[in-house]
C-alpha positions as CSV (number, residue, x, y, z in Angstrom):
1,X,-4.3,12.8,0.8
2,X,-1.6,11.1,2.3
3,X,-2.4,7.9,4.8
4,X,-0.4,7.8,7.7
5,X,1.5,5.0,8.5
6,X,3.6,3.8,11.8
7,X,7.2,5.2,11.7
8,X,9.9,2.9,10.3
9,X,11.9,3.5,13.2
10,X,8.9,2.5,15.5
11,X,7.7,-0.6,13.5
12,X,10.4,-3.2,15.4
13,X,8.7,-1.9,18.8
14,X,5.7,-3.1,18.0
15,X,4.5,-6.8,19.2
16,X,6.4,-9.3,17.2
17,X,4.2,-11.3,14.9
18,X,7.2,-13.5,13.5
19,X,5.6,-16.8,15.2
20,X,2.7,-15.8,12.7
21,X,5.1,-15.0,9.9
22,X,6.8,-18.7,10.4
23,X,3.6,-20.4,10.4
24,X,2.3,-18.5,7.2
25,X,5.5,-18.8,5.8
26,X,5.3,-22.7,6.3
27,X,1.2,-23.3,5.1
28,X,2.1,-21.7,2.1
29,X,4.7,-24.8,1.5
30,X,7.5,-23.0,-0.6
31,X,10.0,-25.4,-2.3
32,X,13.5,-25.6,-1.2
33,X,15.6,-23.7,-3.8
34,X,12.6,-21.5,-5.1
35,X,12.9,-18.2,-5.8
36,X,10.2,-16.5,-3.4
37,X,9.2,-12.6,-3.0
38,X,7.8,-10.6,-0.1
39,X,5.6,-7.8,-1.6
40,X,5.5,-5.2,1.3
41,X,8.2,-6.5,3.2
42,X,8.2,-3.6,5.9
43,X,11.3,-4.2,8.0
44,X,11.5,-7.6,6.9
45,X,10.4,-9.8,9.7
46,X,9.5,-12.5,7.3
47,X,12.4,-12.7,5.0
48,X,14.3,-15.3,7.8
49,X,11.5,-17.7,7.9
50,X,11.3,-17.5,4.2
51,X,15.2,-17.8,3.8
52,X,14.5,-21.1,6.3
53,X,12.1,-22.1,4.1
54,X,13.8,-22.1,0.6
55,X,17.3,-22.5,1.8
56,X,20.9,-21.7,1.2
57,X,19.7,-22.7,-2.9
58,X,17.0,-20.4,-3.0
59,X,16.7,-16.8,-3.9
60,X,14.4,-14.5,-1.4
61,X,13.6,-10.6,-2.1
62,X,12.0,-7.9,-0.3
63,X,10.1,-5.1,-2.2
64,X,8.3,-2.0,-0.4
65,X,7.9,1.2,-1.6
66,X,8.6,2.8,1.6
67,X,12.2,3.6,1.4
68,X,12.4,4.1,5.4
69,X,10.8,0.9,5.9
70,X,13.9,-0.9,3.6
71,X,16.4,1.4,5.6
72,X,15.2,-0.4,8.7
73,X,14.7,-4.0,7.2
74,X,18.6,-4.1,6.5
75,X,19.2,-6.2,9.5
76,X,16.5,-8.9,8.4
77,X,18.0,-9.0,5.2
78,X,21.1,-9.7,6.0
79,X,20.8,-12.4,8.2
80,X,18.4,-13.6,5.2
81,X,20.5,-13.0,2.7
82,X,17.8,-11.4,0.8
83,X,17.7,-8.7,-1.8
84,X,15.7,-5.6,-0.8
85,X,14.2,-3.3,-3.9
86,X,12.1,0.1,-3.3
87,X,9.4,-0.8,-6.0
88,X,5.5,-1.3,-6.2
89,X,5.1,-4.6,-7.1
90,X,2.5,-3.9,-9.9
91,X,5.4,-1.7,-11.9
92,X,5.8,-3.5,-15.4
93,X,9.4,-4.5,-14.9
94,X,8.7,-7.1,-12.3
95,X,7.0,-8.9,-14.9
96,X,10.1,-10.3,-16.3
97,X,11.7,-11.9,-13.3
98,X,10.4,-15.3,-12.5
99,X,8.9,-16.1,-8.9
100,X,7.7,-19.5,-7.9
101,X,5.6,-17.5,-4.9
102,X,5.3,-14.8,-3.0
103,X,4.3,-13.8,0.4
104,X,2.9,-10.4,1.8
105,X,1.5,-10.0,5.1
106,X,-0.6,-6.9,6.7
């Protein structure tokens, strides 16, 4: 069975929840220059306040396993600077990079 999910395309036309990204993004108190991973990014809505919050030193990443979803969080990125990765976060290999936190939202 397959679950259905909101379009890629049609995610950015929904209500903007990046007010509640910033403030989550901000209780959870990441360190400037950390290294700081958004599991399920979508179309990256929280990668700038998480870019904000770990600066120019600090190294943020998006992972989803929806390739549409990463297709549309370009834009995010960019402005983040963040890396974006088509993986499920529970996939062995992730185990060898180092993350002082994470965030993942929905």
């Amino acid at each position: 069975m397959t679950e259905s999910l909101p379009a890629a395309v049609d995610w950015e036309a929904s209500p903007s929840d990046r007010p509640a990204y910033a403030a989550a993004v901000t209780a959870g108190q990441y360190l400037d220059g950390s290294a700081v991973a958004d599991i399920g990014c979508g179309t990256g809505r929280a990668l700038p306040a998480l870019r904000q919050a770990v600066s120019d030193h600090g190294q943020v990443l998006g992972t989803e396993v929806t390739a549409q979803m990463l297709t549309q969080a370009r834009h995010h990125s960019s402005r983040a600077r963040a890396a974006l990765h088509t993986a499920d976060i529970t996939d062995s290999r992730w185990r060898r990079h180092a993350l002082d936190g994470i965030f993942a939202a929905g």
